[in-house]
N, C-alpha and C positions, 0 to 999 in steps of 0.2 A: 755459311761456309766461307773459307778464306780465297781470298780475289787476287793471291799473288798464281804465275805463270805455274800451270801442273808441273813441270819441270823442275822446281825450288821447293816443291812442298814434301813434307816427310810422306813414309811408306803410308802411314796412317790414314793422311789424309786424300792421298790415292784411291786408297779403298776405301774411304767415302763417299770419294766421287763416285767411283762406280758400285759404291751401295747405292745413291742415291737414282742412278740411273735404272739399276735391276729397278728398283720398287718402281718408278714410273714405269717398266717393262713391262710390271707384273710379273716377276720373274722371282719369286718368291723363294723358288731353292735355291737358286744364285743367291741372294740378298742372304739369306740364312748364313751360308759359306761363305760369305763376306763380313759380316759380324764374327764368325769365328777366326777367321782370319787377323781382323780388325782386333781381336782380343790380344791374338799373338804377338799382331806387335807393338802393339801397347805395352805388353806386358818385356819385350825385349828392348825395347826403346828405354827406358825408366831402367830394368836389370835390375841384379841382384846391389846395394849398395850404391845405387843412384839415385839421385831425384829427377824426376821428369819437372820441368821449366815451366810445362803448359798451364797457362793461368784460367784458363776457360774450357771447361770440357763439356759445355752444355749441348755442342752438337753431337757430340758422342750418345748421350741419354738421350737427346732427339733421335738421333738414328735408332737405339732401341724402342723408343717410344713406336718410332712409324712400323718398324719389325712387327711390333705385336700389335698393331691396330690393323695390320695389314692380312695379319694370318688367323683374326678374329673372324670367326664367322659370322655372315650378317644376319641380322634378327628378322 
C-alpha cells in the first residue's frame, strides 16, 4: 500500500486503508461494502472518456483476493 500522508492519497486508496483494517477486524460486511465502494470510485476516478494514470493496480486484486479468502469457509 502506498506510504505517502492519508491526507494526499485518492478516495480509492482511503478505502483501502480501511478495507484493509475491516478484514484484520474480521469485519467482513464492512470489508464487502468497502469493495463496493472501492469499485465506485474507481470507476468515477478513470469516467467516462478518461484514462486513469494508475500504473499498478495490483493492490486492488489483492484486496479482492483477501475478500474472498476471507469469506471462504474453512475446511
Amino acid at each position: 500500500m502506498l506510504e505517502l500522508p492519508i491526507y494526499t492519497r485518492r478516495l480509492s486508496d482511503k478505502i483501502l486503508w480501511a478495507f484493509d483494517q475491516a478484514i484484520e477486524q474480521k469485519s467482513l460486511e464492512v470489508a464487502g461494502l468497502l469493495m463496493q465502494a472501492l469499485e465506485l470510485a474507481l470507476t468515477r476516478e478513470g469516467g467516462a472518456g478518461r484514462t486513469d494514470r494508475r500504473q499498478d493496480l495490483d493492490h486492488v486484486m489483492a484486496a479482492y483476493d483477501k475478500l474472498k479468502e476471507a469469506t471462504q469457509p474453512t475446511a
